[in-house]
ZABA-49776 format. One record per residue (C-alpha): residue number from 1; x, y negated, z. Coordinates in Angstrom, 2 decimals, padded with zeros to 5 digits. Example, Ala and Ser with C-alpha at 12.3 -4.5 7.8 and 13.67 -1.06 7.14 Angstrom:
2
PT    nr        px        py        pz
PT     1    012.30    004.50    007.80
PT     2    013.67    001.06    007.14
//
This chain:
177
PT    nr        px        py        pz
PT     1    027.98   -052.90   -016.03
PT     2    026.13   -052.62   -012.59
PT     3    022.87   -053.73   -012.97
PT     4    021.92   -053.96   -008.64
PT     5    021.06   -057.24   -007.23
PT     6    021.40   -058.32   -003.68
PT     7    018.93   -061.20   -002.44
PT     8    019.48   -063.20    001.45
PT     9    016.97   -065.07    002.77
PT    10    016.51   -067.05    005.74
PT    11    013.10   -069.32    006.63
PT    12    013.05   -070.64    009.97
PT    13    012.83   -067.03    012.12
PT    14    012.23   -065.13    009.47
PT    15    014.84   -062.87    007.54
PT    16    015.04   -060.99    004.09
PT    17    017.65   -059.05    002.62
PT    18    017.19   -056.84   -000.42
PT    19    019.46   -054.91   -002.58
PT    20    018.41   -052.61   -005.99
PT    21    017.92   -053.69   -009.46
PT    22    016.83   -057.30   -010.44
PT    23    013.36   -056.18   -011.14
PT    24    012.60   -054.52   -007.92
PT    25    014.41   -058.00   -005.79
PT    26    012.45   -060.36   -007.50
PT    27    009.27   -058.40   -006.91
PT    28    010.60   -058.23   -003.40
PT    29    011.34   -061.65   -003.12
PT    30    008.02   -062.69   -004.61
PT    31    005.83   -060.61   -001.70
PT    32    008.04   -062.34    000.87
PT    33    007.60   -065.71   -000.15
PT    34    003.82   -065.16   -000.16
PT    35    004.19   -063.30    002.80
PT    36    005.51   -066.50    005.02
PT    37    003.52   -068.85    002.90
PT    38   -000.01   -067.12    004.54
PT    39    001.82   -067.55    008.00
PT    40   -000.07   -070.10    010.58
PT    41    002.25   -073.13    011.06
PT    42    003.55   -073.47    014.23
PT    43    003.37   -076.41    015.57
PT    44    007.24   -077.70    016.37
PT    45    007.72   -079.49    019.35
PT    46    010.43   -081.82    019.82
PT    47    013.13   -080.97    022.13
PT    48    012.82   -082.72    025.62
PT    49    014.80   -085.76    026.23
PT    50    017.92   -085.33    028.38
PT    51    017.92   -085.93    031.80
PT    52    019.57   -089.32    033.06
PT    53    021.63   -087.10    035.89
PT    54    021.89   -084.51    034.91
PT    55    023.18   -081.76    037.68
PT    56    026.88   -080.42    036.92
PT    57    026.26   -076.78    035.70
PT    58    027.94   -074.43    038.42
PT    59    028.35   -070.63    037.40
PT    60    026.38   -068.73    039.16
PT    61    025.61   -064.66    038.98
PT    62    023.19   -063.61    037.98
PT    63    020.14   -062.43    040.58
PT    64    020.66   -059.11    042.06
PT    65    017.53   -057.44    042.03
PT    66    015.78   -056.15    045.00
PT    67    016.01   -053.07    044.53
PT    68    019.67   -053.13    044.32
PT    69    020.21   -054.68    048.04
PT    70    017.84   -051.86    049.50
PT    71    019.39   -048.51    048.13
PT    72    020.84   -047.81    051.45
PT    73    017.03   -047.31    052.40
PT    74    017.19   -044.05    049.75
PT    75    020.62   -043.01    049.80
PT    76    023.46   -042.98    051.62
PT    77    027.32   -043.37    050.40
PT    78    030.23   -040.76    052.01
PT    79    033.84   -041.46    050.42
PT    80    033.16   -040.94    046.69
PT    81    029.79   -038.93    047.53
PT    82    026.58   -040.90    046.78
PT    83    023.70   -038.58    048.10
PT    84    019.85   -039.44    048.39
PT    85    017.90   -039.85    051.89
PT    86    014.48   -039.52    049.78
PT    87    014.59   -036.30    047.20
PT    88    012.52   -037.28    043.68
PT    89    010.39   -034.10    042.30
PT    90    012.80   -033.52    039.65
PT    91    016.80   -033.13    039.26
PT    92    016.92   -035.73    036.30
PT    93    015.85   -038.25    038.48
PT    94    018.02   -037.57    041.30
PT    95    020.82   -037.59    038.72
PT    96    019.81   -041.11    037.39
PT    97    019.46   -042.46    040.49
PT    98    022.89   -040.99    042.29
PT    99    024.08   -042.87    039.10
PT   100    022.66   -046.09    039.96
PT   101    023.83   -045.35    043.56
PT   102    027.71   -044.58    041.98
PT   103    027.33   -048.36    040.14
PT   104    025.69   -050.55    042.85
PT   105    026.58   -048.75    046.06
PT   106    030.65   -047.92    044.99
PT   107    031.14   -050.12    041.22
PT   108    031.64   -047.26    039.95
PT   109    030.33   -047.26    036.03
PT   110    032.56   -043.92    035.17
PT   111    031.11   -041.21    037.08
PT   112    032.43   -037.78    036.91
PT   113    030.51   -034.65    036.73
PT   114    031.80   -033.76    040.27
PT   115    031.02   -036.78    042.32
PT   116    027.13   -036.27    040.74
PT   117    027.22   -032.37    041.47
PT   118    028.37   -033.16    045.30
PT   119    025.39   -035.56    045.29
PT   120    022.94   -033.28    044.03
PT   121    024.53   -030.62    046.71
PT   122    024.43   -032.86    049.15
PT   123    021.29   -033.96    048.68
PT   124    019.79   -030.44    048.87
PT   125    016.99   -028.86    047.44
PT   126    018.01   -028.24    043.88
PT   127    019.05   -025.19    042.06
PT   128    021.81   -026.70    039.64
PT   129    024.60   -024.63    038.76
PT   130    026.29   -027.19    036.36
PT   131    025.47   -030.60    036.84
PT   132    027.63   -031.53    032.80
PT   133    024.77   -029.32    031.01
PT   134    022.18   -031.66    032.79
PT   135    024.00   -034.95    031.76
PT   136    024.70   -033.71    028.09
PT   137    020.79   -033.17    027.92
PT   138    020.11   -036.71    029.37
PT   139    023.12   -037.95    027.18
PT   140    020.90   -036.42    024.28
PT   141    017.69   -038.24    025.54
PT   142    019.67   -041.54    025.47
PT   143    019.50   -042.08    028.87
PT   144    023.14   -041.63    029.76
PT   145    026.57   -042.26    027.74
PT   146    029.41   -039.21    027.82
PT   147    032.84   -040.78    027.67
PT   148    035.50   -037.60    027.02
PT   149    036.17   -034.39    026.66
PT   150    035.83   -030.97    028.40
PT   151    036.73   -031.72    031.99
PT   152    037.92   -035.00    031.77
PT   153    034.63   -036.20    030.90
PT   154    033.20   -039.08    032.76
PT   155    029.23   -040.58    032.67
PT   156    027.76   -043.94    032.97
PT   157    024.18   -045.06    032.78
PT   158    022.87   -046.90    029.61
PT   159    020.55   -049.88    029.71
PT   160    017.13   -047.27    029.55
PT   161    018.93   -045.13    031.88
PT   162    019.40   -048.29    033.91
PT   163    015.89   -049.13    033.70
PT   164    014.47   -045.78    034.42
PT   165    016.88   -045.50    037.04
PT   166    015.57   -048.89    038.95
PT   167    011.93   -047.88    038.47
PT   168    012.41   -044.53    040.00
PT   169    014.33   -046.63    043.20
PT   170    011.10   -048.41    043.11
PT   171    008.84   -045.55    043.41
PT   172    011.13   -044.18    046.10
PT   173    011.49   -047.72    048.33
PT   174    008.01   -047.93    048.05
PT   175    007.37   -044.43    049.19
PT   176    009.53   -045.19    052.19
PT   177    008.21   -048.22    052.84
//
């Protein structure tokens, strides 16, 4: 007979799940409950009343930032090259932000290891040999996803990459500026 015990919860925001033997739950269970019950009480506002006429929703995009209408400031886009104007101190950051220059400047989320090495060459001024043992690293760092295998691999940024990537355009725009 299998003794474990699974408890759910669910009070207003806050969640519980446990799973083990009925001893431990309850025990469990029992801190929770006391847990919420020293919680402030929020005070619950009621939701506003709706609008007499009300505007027809239109879909809309969402707001490009900034940043992303001034890259040609920083870099500059040749057929399928993306190259930088402004060279960062290190090669990561060039990499993240040729990148961000492959998805704004050419919607291009599936970069290959070439188009970034032709960047990096023709942005000048680093000493890369191999531009996939770079990416792997940032890939490791969770800064970039790897989407295949051996030479068929292709790179995109993820949402940190993304954000690093936007701050570092910052830094740059601002340094042109």
């Amino acid at each position: 007979m299998d003794d474990t015990y699974r408890q759910k919860l669910k009070i207003g925001v806050h969640e519980f799940e446990a799973e083990g033997p009925v001893a431990v739950v309850q025990e469990q269970v029992k801190r929770f409950m006391d847990l919420i019950a020293a919680l402030p009480k929020e005070a619950v506002n009621p939701p506003p009343p709706p609008l007499e006429n009300p505007m027809p929703l239109q879909p809309s995009k969402p707001p490009v930032p900034e940043t992303d209408s001034s890259l040609d400031k920083i870099m500059r886009t040749e057929d399928r090259v993306v190259s930088l104007t402004v060279r960062p101190f290190h090669a990561r950051d060039s990499v993240l932000l040729i990148l961000y220059g492959q998805k704004v400047l050419r919607q291009n989320d599936a970069v290959t290891g070439a188009e970034v090495m032709s960047g990096l060459t023709a942005t000048g001024g680093f000493a890369v040999a191999r531009a996939d043992r770079l990416l792997e690293g940032m890939a490791r760092q969770g800064d970039v996803i790897v989407v295949g295998e051996h030479r068929s691999k292709t790179y995109r940024l993820t949402n940190a990459g993304l954000a690093k990537a936007r701050q570092i355009a910052v830094d740059m725009l601002a340094f042109v500026a």
